[in-house]
C-alpha positions in Angstrom: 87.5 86.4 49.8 90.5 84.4 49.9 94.1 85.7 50.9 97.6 85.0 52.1 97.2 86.3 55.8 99.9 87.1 58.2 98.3 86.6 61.5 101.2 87.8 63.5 104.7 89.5 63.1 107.3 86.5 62.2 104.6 84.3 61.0 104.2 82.4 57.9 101.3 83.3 55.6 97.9 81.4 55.8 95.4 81.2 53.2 92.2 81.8 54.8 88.9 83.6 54.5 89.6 87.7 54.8 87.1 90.5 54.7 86.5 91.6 52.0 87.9 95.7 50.8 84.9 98.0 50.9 84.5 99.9 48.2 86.2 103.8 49.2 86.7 107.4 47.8 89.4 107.7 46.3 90.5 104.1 46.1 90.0 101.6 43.1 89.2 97.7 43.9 91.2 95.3 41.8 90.6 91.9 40.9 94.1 90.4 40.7 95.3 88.3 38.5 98.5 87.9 39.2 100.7 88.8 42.4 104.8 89.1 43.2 106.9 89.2 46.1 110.3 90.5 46.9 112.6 90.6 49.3 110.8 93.5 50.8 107.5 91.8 51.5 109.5 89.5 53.8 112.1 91.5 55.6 110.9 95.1 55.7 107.3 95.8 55.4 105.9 93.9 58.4 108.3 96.0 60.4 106.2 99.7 59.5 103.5 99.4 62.1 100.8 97.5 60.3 98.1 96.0 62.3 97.6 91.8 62.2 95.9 90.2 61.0 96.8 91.9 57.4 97.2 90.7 53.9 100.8 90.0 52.4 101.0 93.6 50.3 103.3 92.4 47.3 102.6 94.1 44.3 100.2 92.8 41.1 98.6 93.0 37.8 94.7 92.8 38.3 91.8 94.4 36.4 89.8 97.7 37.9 85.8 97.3 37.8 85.7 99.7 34.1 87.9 96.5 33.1 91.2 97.8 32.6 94.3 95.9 33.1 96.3 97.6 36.0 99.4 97.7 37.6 99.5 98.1 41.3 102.3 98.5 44.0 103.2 97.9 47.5 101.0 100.6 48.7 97.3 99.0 48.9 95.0 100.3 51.6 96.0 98.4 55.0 95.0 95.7 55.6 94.6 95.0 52.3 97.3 93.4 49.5 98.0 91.8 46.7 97.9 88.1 47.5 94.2 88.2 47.5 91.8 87.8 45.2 90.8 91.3 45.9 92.4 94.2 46.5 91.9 98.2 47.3 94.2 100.6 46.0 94.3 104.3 46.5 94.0 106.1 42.7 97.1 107.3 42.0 99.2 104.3 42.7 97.1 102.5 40.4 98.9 102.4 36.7 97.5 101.4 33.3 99.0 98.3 32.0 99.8 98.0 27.6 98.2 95.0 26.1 101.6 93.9 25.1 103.0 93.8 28.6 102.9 90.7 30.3 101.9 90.4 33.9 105.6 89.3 34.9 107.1 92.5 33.1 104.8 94.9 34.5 105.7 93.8 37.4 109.2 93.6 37.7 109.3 96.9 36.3 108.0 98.1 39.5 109.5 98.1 42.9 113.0 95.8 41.6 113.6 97.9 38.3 113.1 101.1 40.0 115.7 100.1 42.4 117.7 99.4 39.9 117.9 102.6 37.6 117.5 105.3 40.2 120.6 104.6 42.0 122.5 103.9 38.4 121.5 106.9 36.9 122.7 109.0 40.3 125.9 107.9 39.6 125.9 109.5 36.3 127.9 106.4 34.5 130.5 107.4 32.1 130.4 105.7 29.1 133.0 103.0 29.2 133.4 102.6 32.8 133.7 99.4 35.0 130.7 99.0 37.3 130.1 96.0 39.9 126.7 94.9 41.3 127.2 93.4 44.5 124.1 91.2 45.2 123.9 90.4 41.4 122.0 87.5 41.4 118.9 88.4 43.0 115.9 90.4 40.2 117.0 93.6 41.0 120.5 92.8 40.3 119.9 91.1 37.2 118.3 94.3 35.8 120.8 96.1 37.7 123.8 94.3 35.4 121.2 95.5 32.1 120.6 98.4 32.6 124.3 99.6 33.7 125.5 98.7 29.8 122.6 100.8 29.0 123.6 103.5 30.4 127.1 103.3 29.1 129.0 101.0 31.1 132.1 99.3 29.4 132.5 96.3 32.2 129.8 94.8 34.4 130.5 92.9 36.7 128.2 90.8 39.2 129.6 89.8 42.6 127.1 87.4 44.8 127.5 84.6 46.8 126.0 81.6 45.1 128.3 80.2 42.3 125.5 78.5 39.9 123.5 81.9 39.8 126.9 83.4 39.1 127.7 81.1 36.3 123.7 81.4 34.8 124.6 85.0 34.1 127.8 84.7 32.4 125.8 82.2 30.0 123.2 84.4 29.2 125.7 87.1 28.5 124.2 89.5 31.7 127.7 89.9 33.1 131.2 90.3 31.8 132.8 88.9 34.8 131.3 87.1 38.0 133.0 87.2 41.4 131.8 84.5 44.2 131.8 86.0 47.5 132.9 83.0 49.2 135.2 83.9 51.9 138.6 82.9 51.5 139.5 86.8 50.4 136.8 88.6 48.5 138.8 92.3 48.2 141.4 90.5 46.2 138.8 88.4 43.8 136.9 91.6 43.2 140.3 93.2 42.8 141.3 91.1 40.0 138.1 91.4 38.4 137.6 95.5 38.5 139.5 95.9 35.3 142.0 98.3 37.0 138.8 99.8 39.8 135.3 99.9 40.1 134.4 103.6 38.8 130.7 102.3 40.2 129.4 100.1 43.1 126.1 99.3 43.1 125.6 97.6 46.6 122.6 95.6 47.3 124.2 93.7 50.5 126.1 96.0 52.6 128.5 94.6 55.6 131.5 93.1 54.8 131.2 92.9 50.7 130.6 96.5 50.3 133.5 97.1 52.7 135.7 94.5 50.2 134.1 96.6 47.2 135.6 99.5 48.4 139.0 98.1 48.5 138.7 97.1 44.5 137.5 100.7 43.2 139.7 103.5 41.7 139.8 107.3 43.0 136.7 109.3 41.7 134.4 106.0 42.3 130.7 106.7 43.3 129.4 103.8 45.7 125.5 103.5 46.0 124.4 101.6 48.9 120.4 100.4 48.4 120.5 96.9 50.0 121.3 95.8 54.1 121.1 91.8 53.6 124.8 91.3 54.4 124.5 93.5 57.7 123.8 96.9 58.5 126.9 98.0 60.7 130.0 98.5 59.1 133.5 98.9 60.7 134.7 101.5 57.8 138.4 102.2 57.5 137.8 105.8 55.9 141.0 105.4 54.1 139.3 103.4 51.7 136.9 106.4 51.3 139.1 108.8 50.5 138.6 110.6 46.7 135.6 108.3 46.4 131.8 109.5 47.3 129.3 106.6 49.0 125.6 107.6 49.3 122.6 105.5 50.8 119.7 105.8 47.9 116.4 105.5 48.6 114.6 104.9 45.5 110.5 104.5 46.9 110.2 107.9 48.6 109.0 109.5 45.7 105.5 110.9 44.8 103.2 108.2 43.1 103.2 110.4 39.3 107.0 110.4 39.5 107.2 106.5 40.3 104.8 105.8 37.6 107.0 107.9 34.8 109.9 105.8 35.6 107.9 102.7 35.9 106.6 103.5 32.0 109.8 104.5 30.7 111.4 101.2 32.3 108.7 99.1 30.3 110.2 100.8 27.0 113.4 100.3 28.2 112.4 96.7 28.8 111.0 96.0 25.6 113.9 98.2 23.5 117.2 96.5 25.3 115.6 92.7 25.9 115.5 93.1 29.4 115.8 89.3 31.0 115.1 88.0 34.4 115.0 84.6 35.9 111.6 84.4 37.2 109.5 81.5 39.2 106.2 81.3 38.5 105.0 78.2 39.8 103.3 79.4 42.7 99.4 79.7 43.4 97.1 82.0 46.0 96.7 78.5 48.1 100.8 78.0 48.2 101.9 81.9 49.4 103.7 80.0 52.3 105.5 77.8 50.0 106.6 81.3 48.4 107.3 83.3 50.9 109.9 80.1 51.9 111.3 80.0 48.6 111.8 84.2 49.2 113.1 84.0 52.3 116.0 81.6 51.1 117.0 83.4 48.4 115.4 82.4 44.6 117.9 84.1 42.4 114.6 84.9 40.8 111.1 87.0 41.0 108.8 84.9 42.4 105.2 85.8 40.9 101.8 84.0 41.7 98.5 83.3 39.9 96.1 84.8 42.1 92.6 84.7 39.6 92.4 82.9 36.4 
């Protein structure tokens, strides 16, 4: 079969000829139809150990062999993924897809959503509060801003450091306020943009923004860190801690029937509250490297992939 192949850690994909999955116990081979890629597929999961030559692992929409239309995540039998045109998936990460779901929904409902509204809902959001979304540009902060109304917030605010993103959510009505991160002094922009304090951080970037954050919330705020791409060492002043609570979510360490209940209720949610993303969809099996480029330097979107049509 044909798949996007890392040869070797720090490589670019290659579309090549790849054995083919054998069929297993326990394990379901999927046809895909379509594939994504996040931020994770490039920066993180290359880093767990897996043996080269290996398939990019992504996530997709494909069809089982009794012809259903599934949904299937990051955890494909090694060294298997989901930029092939097959792929084998152990049984219980593999997640019935409703006809009137399209392939980009079902999966950016996955991995990025879940991101998203685990860490939200842990910070129990008061209805009416002002809530920031550092990294709010990217797909997981786009849903981020979303769902954070949904669950009560008064004031979003998106913080990121690419000004024309920034401006594309204020037109679509995402964000009530956009701060660019661009240096000259970020704790006093998102100081004058908190509304009187952040009651909630969400922070997707870490390092020096979250450390600015901190300086622009109120006593009683609750700061979720998810996200490292600003730096993972901070130089913390813990007076800027005090009568506030920061925690480090992890929001993937969870057992496969518990991921797929908030995956399904995030598809309602989805469908209910006209959940929007930027997505780029332009991308074929034969042009992963091209994709995993346009990853790497930051889309502002979900980049998805048509791998069989």
């Amino acid at each position: 079969m044909r798949a996007a192949v890392i040869t070797e850690r720090g490589a670019l994909p290659v579309v090549k000829e790849f054995q083919d999955p054998a069929p297993q116990d326990g394990a379901i081979l999927i046809d895909v139809d379509t594939a994504g890629l996040g931020g994770w597929d490039v920066l993180g999961a290359y880093r767990l150990g897996v043996a080269y030559p290996c398939v990019i692992r992504g996530e997709g929409v494909g069809r089982a062999p009794d012809g259903r239309r599934v949904y299937f995540g990051e955890r494909a039998v090694l060294p298997f993924g989901a930029w092939a045109e097959r792929v084998l998936v152990p049984q219980e990460e593999v997640w019935d897809v409703p006809d009137h779901i399209d392939d980009n929904t079902a999966i950016t409902m996955g991995i990025a959503a879940t991101g998203a509204l685990v860490p939200l809902e842990f910070a129990k959001i008061q209805k009416g509060e002002n809530v920031l979304i550092l990294g709010g540009t990217g797909t997981l902060g786009q849903i981020a801003l979303q769902l954070a109304r949904y669950l009560g917030a008064g004031r979003v605010v998106a913080a990121a450091r690419n000004a024309q993103a920034l401006d594309r959510l204020l037109e679509r009505g995402i964000a009530d306020a956009v701060v660019c991160l661009d240096g000259t002094d970020n704790a006093a922009a998102l100081k004058a943009a908190s509304n009187g304090g952040f009651d909630v951080v969400l922070d997707l970037v870490c390092g020096q923004p979250m450390l600015d954050a901190l300086k622009a919330t109120r006593w009683g705020a609750r700061i979720l860190t998810i996200g490292t791409g600003s730096g993972r060492i901070v130089n913390l002043d813990i007076a800027d801690l005090l009568f506030r609570t920061l925690s480090c979510i992890g929001t993937g360490q969870r057992l496969p029937a518990d991921r797929r209940a908030i995956w399904e209720r995030l598809l309602t949610i989805a469908e209910e509250q006209k959940i929007v993303v930027d997505y780029s969809t332009d991308f074929t099996l034969d042009q992963a490297a091209e994709a995993w480029a346009a990853q790497v330097a930051g889309p502002h979107a979900k980049i998805t992939a048509i791998i069989n049509r």
